[in-house]
C-alpha positions in Angstrom: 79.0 90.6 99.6 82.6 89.2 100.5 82.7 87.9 96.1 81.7 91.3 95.0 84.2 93.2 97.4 86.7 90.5 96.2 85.8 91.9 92.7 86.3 95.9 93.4 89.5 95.6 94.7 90.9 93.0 91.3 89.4 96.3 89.9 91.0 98.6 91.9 94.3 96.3 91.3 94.3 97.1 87.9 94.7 101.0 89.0 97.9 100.6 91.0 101.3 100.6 89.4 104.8 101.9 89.5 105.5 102.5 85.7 106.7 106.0 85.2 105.5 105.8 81.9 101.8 105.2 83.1 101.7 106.5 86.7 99.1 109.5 86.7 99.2 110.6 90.1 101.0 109.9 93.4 99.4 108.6 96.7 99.7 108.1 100.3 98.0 104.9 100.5 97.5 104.8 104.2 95.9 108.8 104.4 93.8 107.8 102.2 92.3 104.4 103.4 92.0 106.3 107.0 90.2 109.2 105.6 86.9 108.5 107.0 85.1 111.1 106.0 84.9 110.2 102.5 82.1 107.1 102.7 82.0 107.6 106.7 82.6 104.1 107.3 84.9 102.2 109.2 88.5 103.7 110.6 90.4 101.8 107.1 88.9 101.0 104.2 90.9 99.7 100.7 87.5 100.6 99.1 88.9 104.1 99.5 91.5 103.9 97.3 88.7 103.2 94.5 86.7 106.2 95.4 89.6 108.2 94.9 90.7 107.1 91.6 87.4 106.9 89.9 87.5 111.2 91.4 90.9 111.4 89.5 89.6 109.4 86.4 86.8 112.0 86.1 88.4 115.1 86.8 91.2 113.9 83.8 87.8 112.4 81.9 89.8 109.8 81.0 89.2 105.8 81.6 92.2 103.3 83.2 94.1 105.8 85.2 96.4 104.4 87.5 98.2 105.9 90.5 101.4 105.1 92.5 100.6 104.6 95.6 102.8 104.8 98.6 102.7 102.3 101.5 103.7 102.5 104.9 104.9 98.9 106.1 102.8 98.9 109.2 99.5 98.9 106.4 100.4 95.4 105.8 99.2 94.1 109.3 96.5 96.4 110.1 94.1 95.1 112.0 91.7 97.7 110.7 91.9 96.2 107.6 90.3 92.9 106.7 92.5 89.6 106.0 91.3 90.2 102.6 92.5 93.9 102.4 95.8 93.1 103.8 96.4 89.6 101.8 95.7 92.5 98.5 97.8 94.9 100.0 100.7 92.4 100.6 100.5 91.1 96.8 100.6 94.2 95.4 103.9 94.7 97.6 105.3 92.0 96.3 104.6 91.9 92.9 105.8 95.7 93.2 103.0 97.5 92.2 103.3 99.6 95.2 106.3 100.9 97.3 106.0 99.9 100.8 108.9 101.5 103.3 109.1 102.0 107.1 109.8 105.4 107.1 107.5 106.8 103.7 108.8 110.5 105.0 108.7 112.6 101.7 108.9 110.2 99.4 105.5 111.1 97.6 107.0 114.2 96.7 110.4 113.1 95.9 108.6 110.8 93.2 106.6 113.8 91.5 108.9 115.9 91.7 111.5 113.1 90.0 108.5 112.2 87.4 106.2 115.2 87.3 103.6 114.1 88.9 100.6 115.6 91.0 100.3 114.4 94.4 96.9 113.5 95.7 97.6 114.3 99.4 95.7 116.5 102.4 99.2 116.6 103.8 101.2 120.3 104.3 104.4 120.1 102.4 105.2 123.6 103.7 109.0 122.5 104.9 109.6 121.0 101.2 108.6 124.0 99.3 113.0 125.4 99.5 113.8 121.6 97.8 110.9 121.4 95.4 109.7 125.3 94.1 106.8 124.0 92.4 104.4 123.2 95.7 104.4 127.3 95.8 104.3 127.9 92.1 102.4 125.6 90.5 98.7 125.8 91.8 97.3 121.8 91.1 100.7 119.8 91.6 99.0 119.4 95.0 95.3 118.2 95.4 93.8 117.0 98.6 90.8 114.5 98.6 87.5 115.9 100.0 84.2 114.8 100.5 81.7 115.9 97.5 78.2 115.4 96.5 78.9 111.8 94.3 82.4 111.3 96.0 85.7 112.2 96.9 86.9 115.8 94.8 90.0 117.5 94.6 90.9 120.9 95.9 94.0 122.6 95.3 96.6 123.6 98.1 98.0 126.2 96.8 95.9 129.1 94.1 92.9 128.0 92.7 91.8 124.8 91.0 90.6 121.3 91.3 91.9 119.2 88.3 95.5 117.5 88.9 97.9 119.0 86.4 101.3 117.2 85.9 104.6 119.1 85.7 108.2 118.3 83.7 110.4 115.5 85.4 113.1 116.8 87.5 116.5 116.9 85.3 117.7 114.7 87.7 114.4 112.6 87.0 115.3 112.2 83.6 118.4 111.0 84.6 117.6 108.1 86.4 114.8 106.9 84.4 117.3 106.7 81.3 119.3 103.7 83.1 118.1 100.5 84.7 119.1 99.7 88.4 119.5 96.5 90.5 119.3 96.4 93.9 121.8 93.8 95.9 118.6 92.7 98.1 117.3 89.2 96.4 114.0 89.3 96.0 114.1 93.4 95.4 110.3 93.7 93.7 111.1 97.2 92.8 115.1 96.8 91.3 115.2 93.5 90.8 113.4 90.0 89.9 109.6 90.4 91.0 108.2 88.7 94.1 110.5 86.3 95.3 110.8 85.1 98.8 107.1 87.4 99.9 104.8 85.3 101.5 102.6 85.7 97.7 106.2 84.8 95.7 104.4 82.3 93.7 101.9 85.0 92.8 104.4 87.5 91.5 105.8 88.6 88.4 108.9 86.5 87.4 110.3 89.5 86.7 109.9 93.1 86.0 110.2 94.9 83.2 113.5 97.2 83.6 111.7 99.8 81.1 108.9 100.0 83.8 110.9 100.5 87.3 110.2 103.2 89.4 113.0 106.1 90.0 115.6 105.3 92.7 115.6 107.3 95.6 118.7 109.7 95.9 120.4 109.5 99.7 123.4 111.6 99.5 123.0 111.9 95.8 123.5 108.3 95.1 120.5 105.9 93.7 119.3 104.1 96.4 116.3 101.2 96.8 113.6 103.0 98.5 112.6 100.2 100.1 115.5 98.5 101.3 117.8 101.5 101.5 120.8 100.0 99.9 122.6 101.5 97.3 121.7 100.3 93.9 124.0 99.2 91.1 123.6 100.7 87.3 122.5 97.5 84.8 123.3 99.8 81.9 120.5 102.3 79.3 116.8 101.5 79.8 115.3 99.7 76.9 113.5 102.4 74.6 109.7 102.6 74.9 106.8 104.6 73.5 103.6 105.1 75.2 100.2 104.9 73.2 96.6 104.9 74.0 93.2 103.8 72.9 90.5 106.6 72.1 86.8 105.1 71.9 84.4 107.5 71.1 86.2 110.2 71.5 87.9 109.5 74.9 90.9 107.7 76.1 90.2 104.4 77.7 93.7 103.1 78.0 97.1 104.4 78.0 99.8 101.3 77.1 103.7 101.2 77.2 105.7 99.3 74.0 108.9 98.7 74.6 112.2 96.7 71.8 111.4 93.6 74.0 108.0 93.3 73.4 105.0 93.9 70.6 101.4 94.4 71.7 98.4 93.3 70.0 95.4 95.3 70.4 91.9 93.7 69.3 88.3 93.0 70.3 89.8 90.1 72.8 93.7 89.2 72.1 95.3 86.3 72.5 98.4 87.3 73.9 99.8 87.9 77.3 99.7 91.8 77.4 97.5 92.5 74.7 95.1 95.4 75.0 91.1 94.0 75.1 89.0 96.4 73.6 85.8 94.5 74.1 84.3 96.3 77.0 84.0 99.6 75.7 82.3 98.4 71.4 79.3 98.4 70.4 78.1 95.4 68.2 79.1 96.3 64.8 82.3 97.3 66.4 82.8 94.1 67.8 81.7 92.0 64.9 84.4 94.4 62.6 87.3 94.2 65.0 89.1 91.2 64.9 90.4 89.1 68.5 93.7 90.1 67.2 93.7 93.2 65.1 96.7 95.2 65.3 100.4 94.7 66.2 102.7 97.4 67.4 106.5 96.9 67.6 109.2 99.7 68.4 112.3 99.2 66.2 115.0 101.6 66.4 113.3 104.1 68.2 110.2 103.9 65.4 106.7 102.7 66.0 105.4 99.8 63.5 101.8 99.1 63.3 101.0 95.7 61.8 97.7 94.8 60.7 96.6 91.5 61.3 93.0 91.4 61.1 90.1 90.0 58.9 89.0 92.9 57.8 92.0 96.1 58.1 92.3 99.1 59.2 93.4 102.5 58.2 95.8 105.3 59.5 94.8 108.8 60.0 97.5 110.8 58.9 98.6 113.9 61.3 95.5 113.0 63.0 93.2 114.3 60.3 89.9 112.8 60.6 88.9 113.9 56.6 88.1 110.6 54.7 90.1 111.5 51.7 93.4 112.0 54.2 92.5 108.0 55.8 94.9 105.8 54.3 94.0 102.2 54.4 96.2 99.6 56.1 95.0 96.0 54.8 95.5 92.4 56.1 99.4 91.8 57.2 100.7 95.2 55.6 102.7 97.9 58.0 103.7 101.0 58.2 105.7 103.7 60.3 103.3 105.4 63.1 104.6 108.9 62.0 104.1 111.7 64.5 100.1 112.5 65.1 99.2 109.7 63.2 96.5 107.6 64.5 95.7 104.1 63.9 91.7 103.5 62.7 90.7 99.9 63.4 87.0 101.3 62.8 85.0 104.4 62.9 85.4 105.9 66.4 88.4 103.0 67.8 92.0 104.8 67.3 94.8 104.0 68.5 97.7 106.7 69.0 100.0 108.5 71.3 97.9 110.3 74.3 99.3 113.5 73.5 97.7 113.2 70.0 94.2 112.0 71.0 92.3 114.9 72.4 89.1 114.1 74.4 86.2 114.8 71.7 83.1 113.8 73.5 81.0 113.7 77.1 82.9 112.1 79.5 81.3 108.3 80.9 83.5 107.2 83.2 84.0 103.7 83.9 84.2 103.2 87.7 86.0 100.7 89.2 83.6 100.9 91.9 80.7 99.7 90.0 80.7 96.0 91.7 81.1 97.7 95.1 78.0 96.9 97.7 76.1 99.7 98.1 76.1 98.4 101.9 80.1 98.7 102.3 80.1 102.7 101.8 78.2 105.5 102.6 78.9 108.2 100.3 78.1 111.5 101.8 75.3 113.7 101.0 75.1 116.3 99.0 
């Protein structure tokens, strides 16, 4: 049981993240590994975390959907966690795929509000509601995690509703994200070279991307670390990026960020560091069609190039349209300009494109993240 616990929570790993470009949802990591009535298990449970984002990945019926979790510093030596749980917790903290502070306060809320987010939270922001207007006016910015019949669902706090629905970033949001930031702190995993000096520093990132930084926190208008609460210094524009997604049958199973620095292959099972595997989700003609290494995308100049370099090619779908006489075919080592709405067609079914231009077309399956979870290690509640 210990391996196949070991195995939910890589899963659930893979789910965390403080990318503004990929960040679906806000959390309070600690409210929701204490929510015992979920599973009604023990008093703190990481597995938790899981059960709430396969809830969110269902109600946006879309697969891969990470969150950005908020962590109180205390959650790093809770006894109520196993050694495991907290040895997870501590490497996500310092490979910064979570924020940990002393004092989280309202920083959930400062982060949607700064990035648009909804927040997935049981907690009253009644106090906050004169700083940010849209906890009053916009009924599903604010969700809170209840029980259901097959898991955790989502009921709104304020109107009606029970699906997360992101806003606009702040002004102020946009802002922020358009510079990079270093924080003075060595070490900073947040603002700053990944890991370093954390008791899992060897595990880390060597460093982190500037394109995928979280927004500062503003104390007294000024940027600060929200972590170390130091002022941070302005490294200069964030590198451009572009983010694009995978549709499989009709759904989105995985949103991806390209950036000047660096191209990403997507294939049946790529070769290179970052590339996007499609494997798990093709059948077998699919994965005898499309190539290990299939297509590479590169942003120049603010445009997105798609490379092919399979065996066999691939084709664009111009504008999106799905009419065979529109598909234009994109053969071995040719490229071409992803124009807006086009898609990329590695085969019938497999596109590739940017999320706003890949509607949902087809029952939703979701892939859990759960699905190696013991059925032993959580009691769902009945229906």
């Amino acid at each position: 049981m210990r391996f196949e616990i070991s195995k939910v929570l890589d899963a659930i790993e893979g789910r965390v993240c403080t990318d503004p470009s990929l960040a679906r949802a806000v959390v309070d990591l600690a409210e929701v590994i204490r929510y015992q009535d979920l599973d009604g298990g023990r008093p703190a449970s990481l597995l938790r975390l899981g059960m709430v984002i396969d809830a969110l990945a269902r109600q946006l019926e879309e697969d891969s959907v990470p969150v950005y979790a908020i962590v109180h510093r205390a959650l790093l030596s809770d006894a109520d966690l196993t050694s495991n749980e907290r040895m997870v917790v501590r490497r996500w903290a310092d490979d910064g795929l979570v924020e940990v502070l002393d004092n989280p306060g309202d920083r959930m809320f400062e982060v949607a509000d700064l990035l648009g987010l909804p927040v997935l939270s049981r907690a009253r922001a009644d106090g906050l509601r004169g700083r940010y207007p849209w906890l009053a006016e916009q009924p599903g910015r604010v969700l809170a995690p209840v029980p259901g019949p097959g898991g955790p669902v989502f009921v709104a706090h304020v109107g009606k509703g029970d699906t997360p629905v992101a806003g606009d970033p702040s002004p102020v949001g946009g802002k922020l994200l358009a510079r990079q930031w270093r924080c003075p702190e060595p070490g900073c995993a947040l603002f700053g070279g990944g890991g370093g000096g954390g008791a899992f520093a060897d595990l880390a990132r060597v460093d982190r991307s500037p394109a995928g930084q979280p927004p500062p926190s503003l104390r007294g208008g000024a940027p600060t670390c929200p972590r170390h609460g130091t002022r941070l210094g302005d490294a200069g524009p964030r590198p451009r990026t572009e983010v694009l997604a995978v549709r499989i049958g009709g759904l989105i199973r995985r949103r991806f960020v390209l950036s000047e620095e660096q191209p990403v292959v997507v294939g049946r099972a790529p070769e290179q560091t970052g590339g996007i595997t499609l494997g798990q989700w093709l059948n077998d003609e699919a994965r005898r069609w499309i190539s290990r290494n299939h297509v590479r995308f590169e942003l120049r100049v603010g445009e997105v190039i798609v490379t092919d370099v399979s065996t066999n090619g691939s084709g664009i779908r111009p504008g999106g349209s799905m009419a065979e006489p529109d598909r234009i075919a994109l053969k071995p080592q040719q490229s071409r300009v992803l124009d807006a709405g086009d898609m990329v067609e590695l085969y019938p079914g497999v596109q590739v494109g940017r999320p706003g231009e890949l509607p949902a077309g087809a029952p939703y399956t979701p892939t859990s993240v759960m699905a190696e979870a013991p059925t032993m290690a959580m009691r769902l509640p009945r229906p």
